[in-house]
N, C-alpha and C positions, 0 to 999 in steps of 0.2 A: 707624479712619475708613473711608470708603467707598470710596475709593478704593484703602487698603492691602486691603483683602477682594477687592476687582475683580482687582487685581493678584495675589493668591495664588492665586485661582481659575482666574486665566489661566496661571498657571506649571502652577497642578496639573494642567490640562489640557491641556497642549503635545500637540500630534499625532505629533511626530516622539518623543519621547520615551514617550511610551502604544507607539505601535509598535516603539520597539525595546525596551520591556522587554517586550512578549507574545512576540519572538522570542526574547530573552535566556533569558528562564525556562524555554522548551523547549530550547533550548540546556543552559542546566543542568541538566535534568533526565537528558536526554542524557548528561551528560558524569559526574553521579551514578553512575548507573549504571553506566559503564566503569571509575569509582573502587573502585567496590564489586565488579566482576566479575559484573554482571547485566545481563538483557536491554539492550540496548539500544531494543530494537523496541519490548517494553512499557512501556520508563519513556517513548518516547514517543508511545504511544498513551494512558498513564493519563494524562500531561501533558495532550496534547491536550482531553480530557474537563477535569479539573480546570481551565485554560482559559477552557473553551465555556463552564461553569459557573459559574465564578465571576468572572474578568476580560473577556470578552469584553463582558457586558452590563453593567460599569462606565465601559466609554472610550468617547470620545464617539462619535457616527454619524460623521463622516469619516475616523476613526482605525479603524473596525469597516469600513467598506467599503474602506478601505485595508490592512490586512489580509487581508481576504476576497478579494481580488485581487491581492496577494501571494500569497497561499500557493496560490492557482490556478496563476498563471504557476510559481512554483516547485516545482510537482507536476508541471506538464508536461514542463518542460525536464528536471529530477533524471528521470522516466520518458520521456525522449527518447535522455538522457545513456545511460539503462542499456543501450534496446532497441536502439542505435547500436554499443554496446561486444557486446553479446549476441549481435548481426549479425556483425558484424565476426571476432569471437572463434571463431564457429558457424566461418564461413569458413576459416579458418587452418585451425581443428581436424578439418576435412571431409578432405582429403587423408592425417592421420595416422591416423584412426578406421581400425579394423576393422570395417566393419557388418555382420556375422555373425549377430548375435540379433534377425529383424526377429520372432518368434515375441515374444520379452520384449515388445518392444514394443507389438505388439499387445495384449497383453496388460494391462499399463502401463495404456494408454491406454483399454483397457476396463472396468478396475477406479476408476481416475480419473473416468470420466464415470460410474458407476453407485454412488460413494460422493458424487459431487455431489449426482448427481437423487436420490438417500436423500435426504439432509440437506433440499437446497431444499421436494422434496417433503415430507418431516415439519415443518418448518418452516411452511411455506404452510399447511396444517392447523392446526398452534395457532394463526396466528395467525388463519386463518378462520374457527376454532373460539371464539376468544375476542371476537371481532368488530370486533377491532381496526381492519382494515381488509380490504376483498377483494381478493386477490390471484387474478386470473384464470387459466384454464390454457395459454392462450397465454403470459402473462407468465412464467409459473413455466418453460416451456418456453424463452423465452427467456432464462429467468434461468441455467437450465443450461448452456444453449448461449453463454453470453453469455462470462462469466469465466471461461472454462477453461481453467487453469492458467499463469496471468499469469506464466511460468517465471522472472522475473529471481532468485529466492528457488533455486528448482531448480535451475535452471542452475549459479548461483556454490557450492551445495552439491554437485551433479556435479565441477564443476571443482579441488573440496579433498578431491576422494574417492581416498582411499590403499589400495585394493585389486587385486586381482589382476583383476578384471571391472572396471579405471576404464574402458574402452573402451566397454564397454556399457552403464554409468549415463551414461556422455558422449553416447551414441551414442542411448539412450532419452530423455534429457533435451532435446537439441537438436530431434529429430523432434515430443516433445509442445508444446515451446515453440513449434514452426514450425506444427504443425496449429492451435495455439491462437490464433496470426494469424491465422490463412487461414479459420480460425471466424468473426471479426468481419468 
């Protein structure tokens, strides 16, 4: 009847239930890959895609902009969460650090900014080459200067570094994280 089809329609579509399984499935995908002993980071970046691709443009428009503004706010906070712990952590660790190797660091941080403007710069080329789209040279200039080295990745890799120089991947790692605030 007409009515039993209305009613199946309305169930398959519930908003609250569309949204938590788009989160549940990156969740599992997540938690796959910790099962398995693989990335974590890639199962949820392939997730992500898989997603965009397939389930996002099945649920309905308030269930997609409900979403779209979850995962906003919980980008900020999770990269509020980090750069608060990263601050925090920098600080304690400032007192025990030896900074002795500001040379490394210089260093570091020049080989860092001229492996970016590579990339960004060959990058901008194909895709101005293929005419994708123009990518201007101020842009590309800010694109260098933009992201550079969003250290929460860095940081927590300094912080598990079991070497005889942990002082100075600690000590280079906090300074590139701090220059790369004081960038934006």
């Amino acid at each position: 009847s007409l009515d039993a089809e209305g009613t199946l329609k309305q169930r398959c579509h519930n908003t609250n239930v569309e949204i938590t399984f788009m989160f549940l499935s990156a969740y599992a995908g997540y938690v796959a890959s910790e099962v398995l002993d693989l990335s974590g980071a890639v199962s949820i970046f392939v997730t992500a895609i898989l997603l965009a691709q397939y389930t996002f443009t099945t649920i309905t428009r308030q269930a997609q902009i409900t979403v779209a503004h979850l995962g906003v706010n919980m980008a900020f906070l999770a990269e509020t969460i980090v750069f608060v712990y990263i601050g925090l952590t920098s600080f304690m660790l400032i007192k025990d650090i030896q900074w002795s190797e500001p040379q490394s660091i210089l260093i570091t941080f020049a080989i860092c900014l001229v492996v970016r403007a590579t990339c960004i710069l060959l990058l901008s080329g194909v895709v101005n080459a293929a005419k994708m789209s123009s990518i201007s040279w101020k842009e590309q200039v800010a694109l260098i200067l933009a992201g550079q080295y969003r250290g929460s990745i860095c940081f927590a890799m300094a912080l598990s570094t079991k070497t005889i120089h942990r002082d100075s991947v600690i000590s280079t790692s906090v300074t590139l994280v701090g220059a790369a605030l004081g960038m934006q």
